[in-house]
C-alpha positions in Angstrom: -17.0 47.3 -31.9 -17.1 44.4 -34.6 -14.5 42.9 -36.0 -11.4 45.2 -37.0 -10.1 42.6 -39.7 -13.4 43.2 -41.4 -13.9 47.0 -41.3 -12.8 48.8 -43.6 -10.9 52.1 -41.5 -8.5 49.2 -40.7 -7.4 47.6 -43.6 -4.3 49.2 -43.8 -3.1 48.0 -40.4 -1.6 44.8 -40.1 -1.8 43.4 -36.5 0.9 42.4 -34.5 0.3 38.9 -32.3 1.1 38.7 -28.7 4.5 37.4 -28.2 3.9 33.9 -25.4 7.4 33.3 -26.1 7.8 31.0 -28.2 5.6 28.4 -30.5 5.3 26.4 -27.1 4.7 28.9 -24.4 5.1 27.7 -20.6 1.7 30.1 -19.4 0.3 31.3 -22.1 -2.7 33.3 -20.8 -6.1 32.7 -22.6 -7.7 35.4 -23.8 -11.0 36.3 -25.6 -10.7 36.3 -29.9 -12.4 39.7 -29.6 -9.7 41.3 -26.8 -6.8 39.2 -28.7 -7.6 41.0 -32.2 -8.0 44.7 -30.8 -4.9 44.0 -28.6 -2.7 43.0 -32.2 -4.2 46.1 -33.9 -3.6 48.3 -30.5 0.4 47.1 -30.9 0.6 48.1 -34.2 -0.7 51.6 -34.2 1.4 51.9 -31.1 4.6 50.6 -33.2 3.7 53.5 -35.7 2.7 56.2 -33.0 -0.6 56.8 -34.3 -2.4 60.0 -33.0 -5.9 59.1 -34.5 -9.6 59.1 -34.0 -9.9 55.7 -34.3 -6.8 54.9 -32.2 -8.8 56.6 -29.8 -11.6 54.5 -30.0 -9.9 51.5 -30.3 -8.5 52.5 -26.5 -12.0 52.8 -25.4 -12.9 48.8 -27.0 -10.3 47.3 -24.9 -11.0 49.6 -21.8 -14.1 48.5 -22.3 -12.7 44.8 -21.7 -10.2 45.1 -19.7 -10.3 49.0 -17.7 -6.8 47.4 -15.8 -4.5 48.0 -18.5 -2.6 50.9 -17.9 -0.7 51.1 -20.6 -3.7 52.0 -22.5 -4.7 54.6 -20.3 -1.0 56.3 -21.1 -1.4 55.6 -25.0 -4.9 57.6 -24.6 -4.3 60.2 -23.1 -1.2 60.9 -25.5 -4.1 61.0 -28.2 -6.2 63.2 -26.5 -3.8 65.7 -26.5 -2.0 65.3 -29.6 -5.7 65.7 -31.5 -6.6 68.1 -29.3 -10.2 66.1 -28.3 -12.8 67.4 -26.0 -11.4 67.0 -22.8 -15.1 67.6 -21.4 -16.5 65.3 -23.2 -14.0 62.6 -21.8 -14.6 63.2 -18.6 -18.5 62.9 -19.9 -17.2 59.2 -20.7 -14.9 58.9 -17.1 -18.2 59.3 -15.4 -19.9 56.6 -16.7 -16.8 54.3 -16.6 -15.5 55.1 -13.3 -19.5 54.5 -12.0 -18.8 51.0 -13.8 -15.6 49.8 -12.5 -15.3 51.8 -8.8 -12.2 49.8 -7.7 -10.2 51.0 -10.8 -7.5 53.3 -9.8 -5.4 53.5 -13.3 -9.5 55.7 -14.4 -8.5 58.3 -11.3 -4.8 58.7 -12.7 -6.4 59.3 -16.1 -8.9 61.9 -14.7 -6.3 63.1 -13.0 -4.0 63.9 -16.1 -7.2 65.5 -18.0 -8.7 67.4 -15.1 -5.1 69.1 -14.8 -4.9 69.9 -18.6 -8.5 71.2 -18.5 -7.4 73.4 -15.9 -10.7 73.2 -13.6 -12.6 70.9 -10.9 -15.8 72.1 -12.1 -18.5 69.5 -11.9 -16.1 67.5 -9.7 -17.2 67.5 -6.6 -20.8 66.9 -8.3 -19.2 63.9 -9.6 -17.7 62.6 -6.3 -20.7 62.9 -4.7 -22.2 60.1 -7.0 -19.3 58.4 -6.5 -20.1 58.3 -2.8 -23.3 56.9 -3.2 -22.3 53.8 -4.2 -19.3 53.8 -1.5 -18.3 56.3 0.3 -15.4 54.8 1.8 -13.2 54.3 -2.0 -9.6 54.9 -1.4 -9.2 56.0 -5.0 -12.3 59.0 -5.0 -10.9 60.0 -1.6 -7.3 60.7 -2.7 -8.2 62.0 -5.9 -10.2 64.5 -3.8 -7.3 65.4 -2.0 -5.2 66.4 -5.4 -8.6 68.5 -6.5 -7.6 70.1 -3.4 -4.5 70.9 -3.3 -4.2 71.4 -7.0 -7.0 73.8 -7.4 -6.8 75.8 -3.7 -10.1 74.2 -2.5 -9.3 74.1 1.5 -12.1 76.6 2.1 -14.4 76.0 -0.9 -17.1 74.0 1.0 -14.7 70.7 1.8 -15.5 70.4 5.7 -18.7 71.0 5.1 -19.0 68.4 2.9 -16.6 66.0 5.2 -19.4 66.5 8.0 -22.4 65.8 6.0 -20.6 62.3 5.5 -19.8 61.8 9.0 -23.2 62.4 10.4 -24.5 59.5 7.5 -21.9 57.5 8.8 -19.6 58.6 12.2 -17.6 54.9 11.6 -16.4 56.6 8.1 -12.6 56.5 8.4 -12.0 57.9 5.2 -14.0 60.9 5.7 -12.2 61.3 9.2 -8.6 61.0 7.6 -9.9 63.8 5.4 -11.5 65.9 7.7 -7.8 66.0 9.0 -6.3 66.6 5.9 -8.5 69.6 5.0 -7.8 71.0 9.0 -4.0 70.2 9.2 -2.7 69.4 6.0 -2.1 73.0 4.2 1.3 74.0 6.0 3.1 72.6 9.7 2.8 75.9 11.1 0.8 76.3 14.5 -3.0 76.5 14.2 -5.3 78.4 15.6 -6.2 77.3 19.3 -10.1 78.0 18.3 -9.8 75.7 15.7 -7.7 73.4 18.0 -10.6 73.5 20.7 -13.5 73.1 17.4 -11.8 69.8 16.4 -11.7 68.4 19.8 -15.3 68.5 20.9 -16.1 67.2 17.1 -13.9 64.5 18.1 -15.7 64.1 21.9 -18.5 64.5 20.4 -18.3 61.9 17.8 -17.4 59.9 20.3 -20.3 60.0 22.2 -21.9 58.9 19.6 -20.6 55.9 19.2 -17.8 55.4 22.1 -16.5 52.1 20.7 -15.7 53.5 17.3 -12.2 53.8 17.0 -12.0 56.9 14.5 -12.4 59.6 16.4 -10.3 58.6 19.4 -7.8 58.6 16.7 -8.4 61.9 16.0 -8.7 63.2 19.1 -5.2 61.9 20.0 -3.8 63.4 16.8 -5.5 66.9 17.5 -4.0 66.8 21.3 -0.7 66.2 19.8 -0.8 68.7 17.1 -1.7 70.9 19.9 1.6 70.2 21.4 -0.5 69.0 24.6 0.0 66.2 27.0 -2.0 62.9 26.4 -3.0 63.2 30.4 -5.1 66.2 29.2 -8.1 63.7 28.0 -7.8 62.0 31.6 -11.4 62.9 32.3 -13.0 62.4 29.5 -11.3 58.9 28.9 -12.8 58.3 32.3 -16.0 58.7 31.2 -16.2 55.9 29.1 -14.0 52.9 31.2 -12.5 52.9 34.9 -10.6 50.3 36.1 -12.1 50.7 39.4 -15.2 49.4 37.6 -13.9 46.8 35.2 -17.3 45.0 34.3 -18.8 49.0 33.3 -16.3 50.3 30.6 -17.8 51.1 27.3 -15.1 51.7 25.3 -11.9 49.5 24.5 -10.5 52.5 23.1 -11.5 54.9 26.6 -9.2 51.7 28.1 -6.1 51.8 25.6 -5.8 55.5 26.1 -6.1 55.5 30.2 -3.2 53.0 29.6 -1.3 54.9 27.5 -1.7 58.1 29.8 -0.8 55.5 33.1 2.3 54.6 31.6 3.6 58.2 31.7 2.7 58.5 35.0 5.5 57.1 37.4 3.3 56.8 40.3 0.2 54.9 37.7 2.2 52.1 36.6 0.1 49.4 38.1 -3.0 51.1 37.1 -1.4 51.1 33.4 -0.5 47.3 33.6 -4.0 47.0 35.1 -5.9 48.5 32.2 -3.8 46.6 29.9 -4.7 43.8 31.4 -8.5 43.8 30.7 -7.7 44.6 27.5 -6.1 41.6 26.9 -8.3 39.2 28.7 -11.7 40.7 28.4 -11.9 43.8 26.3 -9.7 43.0 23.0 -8.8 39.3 23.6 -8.3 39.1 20.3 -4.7 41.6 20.3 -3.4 39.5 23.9 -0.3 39.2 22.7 -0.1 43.5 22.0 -1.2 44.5 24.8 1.2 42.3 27.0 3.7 44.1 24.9 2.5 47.1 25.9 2.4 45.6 29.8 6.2 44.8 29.5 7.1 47.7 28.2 6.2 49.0 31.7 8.6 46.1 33.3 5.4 44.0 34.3 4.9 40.3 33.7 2.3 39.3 31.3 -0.7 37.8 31.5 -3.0 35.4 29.5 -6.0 36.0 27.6 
């Protein structure tokens, strides 16, 4: 947009300056003429509470410059409702802005607040999956996703599905994983089904088959064993399968290591074996956490040792 001193549909506004504090301001932050003039017009509509077309789209100029400024994002939605706009066609304009600055969180709030008064996810999940084309690991898509969910009942309406598509284009995807659990576990604390408790741990084993070193879904798989209300000694085997410490040069997973330790320590006759696993952690395996995993060691009463 041109110049708002110059156009006409603003002459009767007179803008109000940013106040720096003073005549001599300590940090007076330097911004552009163009954001400096639709800022002092943006302050005095606000002073006045205008509801207006062009206060509407004099939000989207300084979006436009500066998508960060969350007051803005409050002052338009206000207008959108009060003038009753089409909400469709704002999300229309979300699209393209949340496609242009992906890092933005105060756009998902927004959606948020106009996806609620539209009263329906349709076209979302559309839209998410764009978004997770350019990255499907954003923290802001993903828990927006979660609110589509539980705002609109979508636990069964083709969620894990989706979830797993991700995970076999990328098993290391940690988001997808944390949702994966939330769409299994997060509806209500009651007890769940043991078929669904046995499905979830071979996804787990399998995924981690895949790619044993990947820490995701040994994660997971210790969460589902303890939403299961079973003992961590009941992945003894398959732990084994990936790192012994009878064969310390052959383990292929740190992670196979950590949980052998963990599942040791409980033991009272495999305290030594725990200290022992702990121990290649910490000077061969994950060097890099020593001073954890001699933590871990003297929480079993056993002196530590150096990386």
């Amino acid at each position: 947009m041109g110049s708002y001193s110059e156009n006409p549909d603003w002459a009767d506004i007179e803008p109000i300056p940013q106040d720096e504090g003073g005549p001599n301001p300590l940090a007076a932050i330097h911004y552009s003429e163009e954001y400096s003039e639709a800022m002092g017009y943006l302050r005095a509509v606000m002073a006045r509470n205008e509801m207006s077309s062009r206060a509407l789209a004099l939000t989207e100029d300084i979006i436009d410059m500066n998508p960060a400024h969350y007051t803005i994002w409050l002052y338009r939605a206000e207008i959108l409702f009060a003038i009753k706009a089409d909400l469709h066609q704002e999300l229309e304009w979300l699209n393209e802005t949340a496609l242009a600055h992906q890092k933005n969180y105060q756009i998902w709030n927004h959606r948020q607040t106009v996806v609620d008064r539209v009263d329906s996810p349709a076209g979302e999940a559309e839209f998410i999956a764009r978004m997770f084309e350019k990255d499907a690991k954003n923290y802001h898509v993903w828990s927006y996703r979660q609110w589509l969910v539980r705002r609109f009942d979508l636990w069964d309406k083709g969620e894990l599905e989706d979830v797993e598509l991700l995970l076999k284009h990328d098993i290391r995807n940690n988001s997808a994983w944390n949702h994966r659990w939330f769409i299994v576990f997060g509806k209500d604390d009651g007890a769940v089904a043991d078929d669904i408790i046995q499905r979830e741990l071979g996804y787990a084993k399998n995924a981690v088959r895949l790619a044993p070193q990947n820490q995701s879904p040994w994660n997971y798989l210790k969460g589902v064993t303890r939403r299961a209300g079973n003992l961590m000694s009941s992945l003894k085997d398959f732990a084994s399968e990936f790192a012994s410490i009878e064969q310390p040069d052959d383990v292929r997973s740190s992670h196979a290591l950590d949980l052998l330790a963990e599942i040791y320590s409980q033991e009272a006759d495999q305290k030594s074996d725990a200290a022992t696993a702990l121990d290649l952690l910490a000077t061969h395996y994950d060097p890099i956490r020593a001073n954890y995993w001699n933590y871990r060691k003297a929480l079993l009463g056993q002196p530590a040792t150096a990386a």
